[in-house]
C-alpha positions, 0 to 999 in steps of 0.5 A: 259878114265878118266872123264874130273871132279871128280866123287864122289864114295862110296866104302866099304871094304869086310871083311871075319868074321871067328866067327861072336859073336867074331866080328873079321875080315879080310879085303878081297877086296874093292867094289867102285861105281861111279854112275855118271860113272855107274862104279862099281867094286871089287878087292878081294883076291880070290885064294884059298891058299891066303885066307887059308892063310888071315883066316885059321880057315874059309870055304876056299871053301864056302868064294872063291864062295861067292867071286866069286858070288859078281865079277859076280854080279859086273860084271853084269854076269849072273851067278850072278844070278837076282841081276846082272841084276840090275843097277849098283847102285841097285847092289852096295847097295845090295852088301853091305848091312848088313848081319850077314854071313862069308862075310860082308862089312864095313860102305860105305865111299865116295871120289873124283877122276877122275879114279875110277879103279885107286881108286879101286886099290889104296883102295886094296893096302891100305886096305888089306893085302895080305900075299906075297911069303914066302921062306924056 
């Protein structure tokens, strides 16, 4: 069900920084937060084989669970640990909050929509590029 006005969001790109003094990375997956909804979700690129892919010279396994944990924590699920006990918003700011580790977020931008699933999945399409099948 869609709110009957927009909801403001905040969302933040996940990137995966294979060197961190290098300052290089690769978009993974999207976080969005609607307070007002108490939304709060991730779209990332979790498969193993895909991730090897996106950024071969990086801990495949080490990034899948770090990825893993940040769903739960989304979600909410206990297997998140203490943090997914939080409200949602105290679990979005410490999602993404700065860190100097393989897995860091961008700078948090804001919108307007009405859909926040729909935006987190327009957010995916836009800002992270998932290698598709290769033949041969």
């Amino acid at each position: 069900m869609t709110p009957e006005h927009p909801l403001t969001y905040h969302f933040a790109i996940l990137r995966v920084v294979p060197h961190v003094h290098l300052g290089e990375f690769v978009n993974v997956g999207v976080l969005l937060h609607a307070r007002t909804a108490e939304y709060l979700g991730m779209r990332a690129v979790t498969d193993r084989e895909t991730l090897r892919v996106m950024v071969p010279d990086t801990d495949v396994e080490l990034l899948s669970r770090y990825l893993r944990c940040h769903e739960a924590i989304c979600r909410g699920d206990p297997e998140g640990g203490m943090v997914a006990t939080l409200p949602t918003s105290e679990r979005f700011h410490w999602l993404s909050a700065p860190r100097s580790d393989l897995l860091q977020c961008s700078p948090i931008h804001v919108g307007i929509d009405r859909d926040p699933e729909r935006t987190l999945e327009e957010l995916f399409a836009e800002f992270v590029r998932v290698p598709g099948p290769t033949s041969g």
